[in-house]
C-alpha positions, 0 to 999 in steps of 0.5 A: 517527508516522512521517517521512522513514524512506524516505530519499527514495527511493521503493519500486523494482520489484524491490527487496523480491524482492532484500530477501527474497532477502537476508534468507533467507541471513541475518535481520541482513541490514539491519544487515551492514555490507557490506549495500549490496555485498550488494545491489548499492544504495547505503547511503542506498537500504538504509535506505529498502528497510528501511524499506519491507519493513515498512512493505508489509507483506513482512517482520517485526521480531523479536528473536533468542531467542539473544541478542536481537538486531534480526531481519527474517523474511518476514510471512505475506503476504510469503510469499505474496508471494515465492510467487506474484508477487515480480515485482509482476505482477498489480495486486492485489500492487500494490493489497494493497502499498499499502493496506499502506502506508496502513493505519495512522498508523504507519511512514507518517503522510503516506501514510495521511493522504493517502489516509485524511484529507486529502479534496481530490482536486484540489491544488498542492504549497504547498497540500497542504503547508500542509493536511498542516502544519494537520492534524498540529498540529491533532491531535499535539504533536510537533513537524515539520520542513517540510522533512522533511514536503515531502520525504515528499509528494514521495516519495509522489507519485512513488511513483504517478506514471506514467514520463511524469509523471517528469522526473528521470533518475535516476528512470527505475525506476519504482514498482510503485504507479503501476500502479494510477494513483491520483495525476497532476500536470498544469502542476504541479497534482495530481489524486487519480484514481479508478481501475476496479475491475478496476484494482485487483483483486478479490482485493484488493478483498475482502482490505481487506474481510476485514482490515476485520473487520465481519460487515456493512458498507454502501456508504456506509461503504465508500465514506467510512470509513478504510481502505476502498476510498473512501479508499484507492483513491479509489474512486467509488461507482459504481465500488465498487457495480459491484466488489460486484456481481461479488464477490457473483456468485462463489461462491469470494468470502465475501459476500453484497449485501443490497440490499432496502429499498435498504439496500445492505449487504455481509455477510461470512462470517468467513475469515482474510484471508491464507488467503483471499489464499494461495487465490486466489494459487494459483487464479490461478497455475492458471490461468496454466498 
């Protein structure tokens, strides 16, 4: 289980740019003891950006085979990351950063709770609270601080709020996530948002199916089951028909729609999920030129 590792600051814009930049000069970067000057953050942000590279998905942990020490080194998507769009640009960066961060219990429980179990899409603060406290005591023996939990709601919300919905000055850089506007609060009530596909990106889109790893899978599941579009970007149905209808009209995407006898099953041809996402990368940097 994951708690309070974010040190209650929301992922920035440009910070895993600045972390990859770091660690490329020297792999114990996070544990230099002048790593804050390094990077211009203070020492509490530090702690919040190591965490957040791993949990994103842009770095790795290893061991040092010199002498064993704790290292970080740029994962497989990282590398496309740094590649292709450090900057955060396109939405499916955006989209592929936090499905990341949502895809297992671990490094962030109340992120992958709130978007994989927790099915109300319309709560205030003091509910979703007591729903989250329900839901962990219920299912795990550890025991959890309140305030620790309230804190880590608190940083999730911000982190898909728009600059509007902020109030706070000193949080006036925003998240890469609330490109995708997947939460809003309104007079102190929150909303689950269901975005267009377009919002999220195709290429994302397909990514969570490939890393999903089943030969078919129907629209059901995909609207319903862990880890997919349904849950993890608060897709409608009718929403997601319409993204697997486009994906199956293009010949460089590795699906097919089934829709007879209305079973409306979606069968994908095995490819490894990052070379799919290193390929579509560098046909999107193509046609940007």
């Amino acid at each position: 289980m994951g708690f309070g590792q974010h040190q209650s600051f929301y992922l920035r814009i440009y910070w895993l740019r600045k972390a990859i930049q770091q660690i490329e000069i020297n792999n114990r970067f996070f544990y230099q003891k002048n790593a804050s000057e390094l990077i211009g953050l203070g020492t509490n942000m530090v702690n919040s950006l190591k965490h957040w590279i791993v949990a994103a998905d842009i770095c790795e942990v290893d061991k040092r085979g010199s002498d064993n020490k704790v290292i970080h080194r740029k994962s497989p998507f990282g590398e496309i990351f740094d590649s292709y769009d450090p900057y955060i640009e396109l939405n499916d960066t955006a989209s592929i950063i936090h499905y990341h961060l949502v895809d297992d219990i671990e490094p962030c429980t109340t992120w992958y709770w709130f978007f994989n179990e927790y099915d109300k899409t319309s709560f205030e603060k003091e509910e979703v609270l007591g729903d989250y406290l329900t839901w962990l005591n219920k299912n795990y023996e550890s025991k959890n601080s309140t305030n620790t939990l309230e804190r880590d709601l608190e940083c999730l919300f911000k982190q898909y709020y728009s600059k509007s919905t902020i109030t706070d000055p000193e949080e006036v850089i925003q998240s890469p996530l609330t490109s995708l506007k997947l939460i809003d609060e309104k007079e102190g009530r929150i909303y689950k948002k269901s975005p267009k596909y377009e919002e999220i990106g195709l290429s994302a889109l397909m990514y969570v199916l490939l890393k999903y790893n089943q030969y078919e899978i129907s629209i059901d599941e995909i609207e319903n089951a862990k880890n997919l579009w349904g849950k993890v970007f608060n897709m409608q149905r009718s929403e997601i028909v319409k993204a697997i209808e486009q994906l199956a009209s293009k010949s460089r995407y590795p699906l097919i729609f089934d829709r007879t006898n209305r079973l409306d099953l979606i069968r994908l041809e095995q490819e490894d999920p990052i070379e799919f996402l290193k390929e579509e990368y560098i046909r999107k940097e193509r046609a940007l030129k």
